[in-house]
N, C-alpha and C positions, 0 to 999 in steps of 0.2 A: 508641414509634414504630410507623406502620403499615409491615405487610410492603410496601405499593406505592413507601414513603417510602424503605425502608433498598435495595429492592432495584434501584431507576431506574440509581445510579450502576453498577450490573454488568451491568443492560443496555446502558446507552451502551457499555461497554469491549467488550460481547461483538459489540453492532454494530462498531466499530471495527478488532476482531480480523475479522470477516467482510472487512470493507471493505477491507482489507488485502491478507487471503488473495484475494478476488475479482476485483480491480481491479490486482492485479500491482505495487501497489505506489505507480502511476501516473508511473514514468521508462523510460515506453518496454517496449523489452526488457529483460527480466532473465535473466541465467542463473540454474540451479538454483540456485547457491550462493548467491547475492542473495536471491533468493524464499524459499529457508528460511532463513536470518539475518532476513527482514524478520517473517514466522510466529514463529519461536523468541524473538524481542526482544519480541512480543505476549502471550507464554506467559510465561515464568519469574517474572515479578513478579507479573502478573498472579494467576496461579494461587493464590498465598499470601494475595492478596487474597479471591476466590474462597471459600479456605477460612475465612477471619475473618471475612464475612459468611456462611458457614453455619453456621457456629459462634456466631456475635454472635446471630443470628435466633431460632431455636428456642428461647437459653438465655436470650433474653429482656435481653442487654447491648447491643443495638443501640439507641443513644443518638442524641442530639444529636451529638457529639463525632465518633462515628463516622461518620454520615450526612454531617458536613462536610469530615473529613476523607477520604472517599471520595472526595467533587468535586474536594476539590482530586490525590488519588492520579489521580482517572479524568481530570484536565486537564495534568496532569503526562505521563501516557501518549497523551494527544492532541498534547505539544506534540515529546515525543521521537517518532511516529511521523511529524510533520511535516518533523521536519528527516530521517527518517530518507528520506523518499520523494521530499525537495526537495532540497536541497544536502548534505545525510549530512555536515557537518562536524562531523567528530569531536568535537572541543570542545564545542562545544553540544550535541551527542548525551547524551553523558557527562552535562554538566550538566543536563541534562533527568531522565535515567534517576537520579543520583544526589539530586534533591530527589524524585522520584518513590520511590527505597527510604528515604530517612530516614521521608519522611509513612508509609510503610507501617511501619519500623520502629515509631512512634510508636504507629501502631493498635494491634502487637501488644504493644508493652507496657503501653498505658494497657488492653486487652482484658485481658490477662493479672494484672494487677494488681486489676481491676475482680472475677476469677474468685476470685483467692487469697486475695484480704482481705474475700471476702466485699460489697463496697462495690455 
């Protein structure tokens, strides 16, 4: 896979994370505590992803696999900052963020396993 290929999906997320942080969210006023809950929910999963594409790249395991499983982590974090900045209902938050860490769990152990066994 080319580096433009594996690395598109961490550019949308990094735009997203901008567009975030820049745009307040887009409900108005926020207090402090809103505004960095909304930054922090853009970071923590994210970042894990971050590292499995620096990792994936260089080592040369940036696949198919992972390039689609990106889109769909990087639409999963599209669709939990959606609700997070529209109606924040919890429920669908949750369900958002939680299909969003499984596909990330998936990455790292199909990555992991790709590393170990040689494959």
């Amino acid at each position: 896979m080319s580096a433009q290929i594996v690395l598109l999906p961490v550019f949308v997320l990094v735009g997203l994370t901008f567009a975030l942080l820049f745009t307040g969210s887009g409900r108005g006023s926020l207090s402090g505590g809103e505004a960095r809950d909304i930054v922090q929910a853009q970071f923590d999963l994210p970042l894990l992803f971050y590292v499995l594409v620096a990792l994936a790249l260089p080592l040369r395991h940036a696949d198919l696999f992972i390039v689609l499983a990106s889109w769909v982590f990087v639409v999963t974090c599209f669709a939990h900052a959606g609700i997070l900045v529209t109606s924040n209902n919890s429920r669908r938050r949750l369900s958002a963020r939680l299909a969003g860490a499984l596909v990330l769990l998936a990455m790292w152990i199909y990555f992991a396993l790709r590393i170990l066994l040689l494959i």
